[in-house]
KOLBA-396891 format. One line per 2 residues: number of its first residue (from 1); their letters; for each residue x, y, z of C-alpha. Coordinates in steps of 0.2 Angstrom, whole numbers. Layout:
<recs>
NUM) A) X:Y:Z; ...
</recs>
This chain:
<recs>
1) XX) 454:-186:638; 457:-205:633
3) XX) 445:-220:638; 452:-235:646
5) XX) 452:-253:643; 451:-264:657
7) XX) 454:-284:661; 444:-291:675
9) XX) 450:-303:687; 441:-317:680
11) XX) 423:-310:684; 412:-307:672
13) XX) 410:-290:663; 393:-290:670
15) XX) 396:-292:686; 407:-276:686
17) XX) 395:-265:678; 385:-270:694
19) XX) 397:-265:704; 397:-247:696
21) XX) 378:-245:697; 382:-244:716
23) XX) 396:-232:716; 391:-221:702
25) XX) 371:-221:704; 362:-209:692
27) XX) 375:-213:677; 375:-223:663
29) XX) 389:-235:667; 389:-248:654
31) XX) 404:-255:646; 411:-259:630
33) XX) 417:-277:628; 430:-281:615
35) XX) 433:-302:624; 427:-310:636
37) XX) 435:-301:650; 441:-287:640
39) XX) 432:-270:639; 432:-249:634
41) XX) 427:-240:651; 424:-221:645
43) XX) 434:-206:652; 420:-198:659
45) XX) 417:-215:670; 434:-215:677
47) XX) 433:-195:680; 416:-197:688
49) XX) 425:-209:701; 440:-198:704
51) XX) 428:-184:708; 415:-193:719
53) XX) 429:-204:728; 445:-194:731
55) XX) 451:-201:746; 452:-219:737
57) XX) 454:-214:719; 449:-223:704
59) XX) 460:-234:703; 459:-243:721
61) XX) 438:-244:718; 440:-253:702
63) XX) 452:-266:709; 436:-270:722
65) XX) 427:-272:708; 436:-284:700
67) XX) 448:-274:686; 463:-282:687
69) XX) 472:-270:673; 471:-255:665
71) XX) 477:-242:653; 472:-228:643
73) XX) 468:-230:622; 466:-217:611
75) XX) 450:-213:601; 458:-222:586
77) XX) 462:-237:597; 443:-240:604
79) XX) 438:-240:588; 450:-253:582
81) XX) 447:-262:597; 428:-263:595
83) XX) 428:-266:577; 437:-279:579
85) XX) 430:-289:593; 422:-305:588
87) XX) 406:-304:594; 401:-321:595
89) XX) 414:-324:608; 407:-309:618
91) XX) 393:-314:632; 375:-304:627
93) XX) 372:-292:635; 352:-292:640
95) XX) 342:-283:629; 333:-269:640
97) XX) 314:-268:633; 307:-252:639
99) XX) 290:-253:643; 279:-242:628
101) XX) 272:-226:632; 251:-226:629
103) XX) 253:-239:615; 270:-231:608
105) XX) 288:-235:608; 296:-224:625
107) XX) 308:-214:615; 294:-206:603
109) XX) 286:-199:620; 303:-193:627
111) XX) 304:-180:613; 284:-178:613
113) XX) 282:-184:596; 265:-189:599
115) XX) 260:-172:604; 269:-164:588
117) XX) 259:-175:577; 242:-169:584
119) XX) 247:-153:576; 247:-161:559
121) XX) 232:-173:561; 242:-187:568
123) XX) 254:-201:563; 246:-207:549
125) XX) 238:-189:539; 254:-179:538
127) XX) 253:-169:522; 272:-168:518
129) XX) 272:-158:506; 288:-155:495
131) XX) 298:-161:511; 310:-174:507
133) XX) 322:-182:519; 339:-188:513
135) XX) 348:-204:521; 365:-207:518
137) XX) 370:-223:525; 371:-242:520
139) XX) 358:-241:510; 338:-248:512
141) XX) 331:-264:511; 310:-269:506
143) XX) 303:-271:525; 285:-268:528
145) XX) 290:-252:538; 291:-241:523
147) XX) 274:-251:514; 281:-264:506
149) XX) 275:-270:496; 264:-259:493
151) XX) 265:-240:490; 281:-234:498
153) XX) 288:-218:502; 303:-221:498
155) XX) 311:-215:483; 317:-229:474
157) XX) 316:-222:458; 331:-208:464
159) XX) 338:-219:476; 358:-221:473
161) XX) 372:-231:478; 391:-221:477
163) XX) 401:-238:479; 412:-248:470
165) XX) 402:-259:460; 411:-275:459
167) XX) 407:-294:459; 413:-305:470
169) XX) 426:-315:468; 440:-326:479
171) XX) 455:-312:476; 443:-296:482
173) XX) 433:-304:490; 419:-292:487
175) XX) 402:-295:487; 391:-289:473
177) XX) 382:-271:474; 364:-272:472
179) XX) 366:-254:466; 350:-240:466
181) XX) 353:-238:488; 352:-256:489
183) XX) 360:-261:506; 368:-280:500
185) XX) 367:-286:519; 386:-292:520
187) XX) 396:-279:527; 401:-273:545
189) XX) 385:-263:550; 374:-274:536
191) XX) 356:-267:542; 361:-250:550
193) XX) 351:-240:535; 336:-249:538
195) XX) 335:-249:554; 337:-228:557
197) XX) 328:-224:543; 315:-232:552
199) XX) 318:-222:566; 315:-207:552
201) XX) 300:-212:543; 293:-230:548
203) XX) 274:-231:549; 267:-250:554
205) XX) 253:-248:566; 250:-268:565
207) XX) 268:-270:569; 273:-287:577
209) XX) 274:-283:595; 264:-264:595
211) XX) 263:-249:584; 278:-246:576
213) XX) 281:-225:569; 296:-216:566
215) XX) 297:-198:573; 290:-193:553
217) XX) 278:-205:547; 279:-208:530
219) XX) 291:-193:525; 297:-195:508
221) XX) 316:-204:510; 327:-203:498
223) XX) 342:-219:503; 358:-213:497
225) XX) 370:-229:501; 390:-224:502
227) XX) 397:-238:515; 394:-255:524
229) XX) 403:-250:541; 396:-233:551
231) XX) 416:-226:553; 417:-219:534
233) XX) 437:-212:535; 438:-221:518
235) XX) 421:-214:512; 422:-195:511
237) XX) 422:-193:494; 407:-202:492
239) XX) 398:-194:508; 401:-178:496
241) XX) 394:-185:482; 379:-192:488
243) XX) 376:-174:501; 376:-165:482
245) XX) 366:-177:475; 354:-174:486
247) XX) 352:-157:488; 354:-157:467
249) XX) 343:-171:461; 336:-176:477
251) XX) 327:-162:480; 329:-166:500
253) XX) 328:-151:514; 335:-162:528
255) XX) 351:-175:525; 353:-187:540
257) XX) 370:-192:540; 372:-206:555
259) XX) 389:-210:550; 407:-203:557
261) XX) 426:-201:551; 435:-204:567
263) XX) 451:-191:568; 463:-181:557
265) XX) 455:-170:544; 441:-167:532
267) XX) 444:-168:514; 439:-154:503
269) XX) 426:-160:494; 417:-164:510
271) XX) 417:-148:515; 411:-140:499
273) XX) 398:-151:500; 391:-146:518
275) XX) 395:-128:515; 384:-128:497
277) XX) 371:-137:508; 370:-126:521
279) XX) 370:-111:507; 356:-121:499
281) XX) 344:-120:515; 347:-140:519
283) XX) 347:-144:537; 361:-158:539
285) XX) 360:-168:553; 373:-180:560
287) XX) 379:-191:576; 390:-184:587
289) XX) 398:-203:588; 400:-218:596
291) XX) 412:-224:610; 424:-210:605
293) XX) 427:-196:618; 430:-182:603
295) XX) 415:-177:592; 417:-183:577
297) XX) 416:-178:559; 403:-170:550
299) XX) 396:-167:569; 410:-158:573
301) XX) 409:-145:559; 401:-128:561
303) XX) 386:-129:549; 381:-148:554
305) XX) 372:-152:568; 379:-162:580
307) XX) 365:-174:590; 373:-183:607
309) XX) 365:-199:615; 354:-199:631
311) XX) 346:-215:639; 327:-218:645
313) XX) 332:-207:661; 338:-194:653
315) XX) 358:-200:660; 369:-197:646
317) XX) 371:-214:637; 389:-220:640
319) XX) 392:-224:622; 389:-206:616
321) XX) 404:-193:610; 404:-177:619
323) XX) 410:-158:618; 406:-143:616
325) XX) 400:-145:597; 386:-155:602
327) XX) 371:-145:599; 357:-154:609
329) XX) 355:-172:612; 342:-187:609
331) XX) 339:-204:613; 351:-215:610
333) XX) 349:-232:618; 336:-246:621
335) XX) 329:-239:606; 316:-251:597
337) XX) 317:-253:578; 317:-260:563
339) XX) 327:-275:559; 330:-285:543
341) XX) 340:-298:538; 345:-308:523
343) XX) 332:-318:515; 321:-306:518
345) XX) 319:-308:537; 310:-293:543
347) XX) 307:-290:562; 306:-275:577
349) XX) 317:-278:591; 322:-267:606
351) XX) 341:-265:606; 344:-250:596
353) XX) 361:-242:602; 369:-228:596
355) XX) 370:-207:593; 364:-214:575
357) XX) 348:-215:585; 348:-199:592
359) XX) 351:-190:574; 336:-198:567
361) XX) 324:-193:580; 331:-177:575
363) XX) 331:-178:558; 310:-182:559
365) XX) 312:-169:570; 317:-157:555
367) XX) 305:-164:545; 290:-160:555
369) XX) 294:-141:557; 297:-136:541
371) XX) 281:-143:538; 271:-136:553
373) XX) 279:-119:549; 282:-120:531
375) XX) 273:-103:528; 280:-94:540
377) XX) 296:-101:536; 295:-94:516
379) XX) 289:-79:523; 302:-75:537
381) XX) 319:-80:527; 324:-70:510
383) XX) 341:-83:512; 339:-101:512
385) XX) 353:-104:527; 343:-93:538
387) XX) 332:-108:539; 345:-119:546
389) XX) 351:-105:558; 334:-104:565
391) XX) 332:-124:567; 347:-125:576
393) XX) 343:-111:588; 322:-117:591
395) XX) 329:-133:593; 343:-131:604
397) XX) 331:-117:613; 316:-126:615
399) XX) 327:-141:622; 322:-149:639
401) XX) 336:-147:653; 335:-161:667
403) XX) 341:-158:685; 357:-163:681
405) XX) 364:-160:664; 381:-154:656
407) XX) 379:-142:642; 396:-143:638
409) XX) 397:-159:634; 379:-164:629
411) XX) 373:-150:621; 358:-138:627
413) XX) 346:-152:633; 336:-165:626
415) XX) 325:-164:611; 307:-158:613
417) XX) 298:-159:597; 283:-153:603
419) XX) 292:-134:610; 301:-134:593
421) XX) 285:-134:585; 275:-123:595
423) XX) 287:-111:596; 289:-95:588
425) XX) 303:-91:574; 315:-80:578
427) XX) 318:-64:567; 330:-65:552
429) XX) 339:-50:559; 344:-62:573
431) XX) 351:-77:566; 372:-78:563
433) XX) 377:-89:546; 388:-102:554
435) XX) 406:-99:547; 415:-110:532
437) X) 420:-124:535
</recs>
């Protein structure tokens, strides 16, 4: 199914999204601008008004709404159309600020993260253990959510960069790596590592604007930084080096990997890598994707697990990829988090958008059963994958089902930590090894 991008009449892309809150209440309906009057409508929008409307048809309502053309683009094409778009031409969108929860950002208490941590003494006095989280992403940069500059649980000692190390200079135009997992602030998606590992591990109680926790407080991180753009077609072979690294030197039990190859195939070494992963008892967790109708890669192999977005009111989040290889979903929009910039510009803002999202909560997620059951966990599976089978299946299990919800498209349900935690393992002789990949 392909999205659709749209040309209004001259109103603004606001003022149509309006329009569709009326005739498709109870969905997310936002849009995707790529110019001022340009922008990506999802498939799933347009089917929702050919099923609700018949009699008029999508197209007709649209028109109303002020669309004066429209035309379907491929996967490949939203994504060069959204990458592409200057942004500063682009009217902002308001930021939505969800109200917190007792004191605590509203996405923590959707998965009932609170309640998870009272069973390990609470956000600050988790005993991790020899849990260690890998991120591969853009990299990390000093913000006080991870205790700088104090003590830090982030491995910077270990901490890697698998990217071409080259100054800069007026024919590449490449800007210096920092090196050691180092996010250098001057690509595409300058930021993104910071900001979801955050989601994963921060811990700031004094927090400008309220308490600010990832789902894991303060779970050892390890940041593994293989690109400066989410979409990593060109970065396979280092998504494969730093997976390995991970799981060899790292010493990690979960991978988050918030990072997708849009399209065409997997290279070998990518697939070695998950499979050894999975093998080695590492639960690796990824986004389903962003704007894209088709799951994308790693989500969409058999031994990842694939995370789609929800909103605030449990709609599916119109950004999110979906499909039957989602596993459950998470939120994945309005998220608070944290924000850096350069010069050492450290803030929390509301904002966060993204199935990125959605795979750290699950990441933490992860982290926080194999502590809660560790014992149980050594005890109950001779073979390191039957760990990762039986997170998939407690997960996915334990999920949350709102009153209206597609399981084909967006998984099992929504992410209940809490549930997850509490309930009981399933026997080895139950659990399937997911297939090669």
């Amino acid at each position: 199914m392909n999205n659709f991008t749209l040309k209004t009449d001259g109103r603004s892309l606001q003022e149509v999204e309006r329009g569709l809150r009326k005739y498709l209440p109870g969905l997310d309906v936002r849009l995707w601008p790529h110019s001022p009057t340009q922008a990506i409508i999802r498939a799933p929008l347009v089917h929702a008004l050919e099923t609700e409307y018949p009699q008029i048809g999508a197209g007709p309502l649209l028109n109303v709404l002020g669309i004066q053309e429209i035309r379907a683009v491929s996967d490949e094409a939203t994504v060069a159309l959204l990458s592409g778009r200057d942004v500063e031409q682009l009217a902002v969108r308001p930021v939505a600020v969800i109200p917190p929860v007792a004191g605590l950002d509203w996405h923590l208490d959707l998965v009932r993260a609170p309640a998870a941590w009272q069973l390990l003494g609470g956000p600050g006095h988790i005993d991790w253990g020899q849990v260690r989280v890998g991120h591969i992403d853009t990299g990390y940069t000093p913000h006080p959510v991870f205790g700088f500059p104090g003590v830090t649980w982030i491995d910077v000692a270990r901490a890697q960069s698998f990217m071409p190390s080259q100054a800069f200079n007026e024919v590449t135009m490449f800007d210096p790596e920092l090196g050691q997992g180092r996010d250098n602030l001057k690509g595409v998606s300058a930021g993104h590592g910071t900001r979801i590992a955050s989601t994963i591990c921060g811990h700031a109680p004094q927090a400008q604007g309220g308490a600010f926790f990832g789902v894991a407080p303060k779970v050892p991180l390890l940041p593994l930084r293989v690109t400066d753009i989410v979409w990593i077609n060109h970065a396979e072979f280092e998504l494969a080096q730093a997976m390995n690294y991970a799981v060899d030197t790292g010493g990690v039990q979960v991978i988050n990997i918030s990072l997708g190859i849009v399209g065409g195939g997997v290279v070998k070494a990518l697939k070695q890598a998950i499979n050894r992963a999975y093998d080695m008892g590492v639960i690796v967790v990824c986004a389903a994707g962003n704007h894209v109708n088709s799951v994308v890669a790693p989500a969409r192999l058999a031994r990842t697990i694939a995370v789609g977005g929800i909103t605030a009111l449990d709609q599916p989040w119109s950004g999110s990829s979906y499909g039957p290889e989602v596993d459950f979903s998470a939120p994945a929009a309005d998220l608070r988090r944290a924000n850096t910039k350069e010069g050492g510009r450290f803030s929390y803002a509301a904002g966060g958008d993204g199935t990125s999202y959605a795979t750290a909560l699950t990441t933490g997620a992860a982290a926080l059963w194999l502590v809660h059951r560790q014992a149980e966990i050594a005890a109950a599976y001779a073979q390191p994958w039957q760990r990762v089978a039986a997170f998939v299946q407690l997960a996915s299990s334990t999920a949350r089902v709102p009153s209206l919800w597609n399981p084909g498209s967006f998984g099992a349900g929504i992410l209940d930590i809490e549930a997850l935690l509490q309930a009981p393992l399933p026997a080895a002789s139950d659990l399937v090894k997911a297939p090669l990949v």
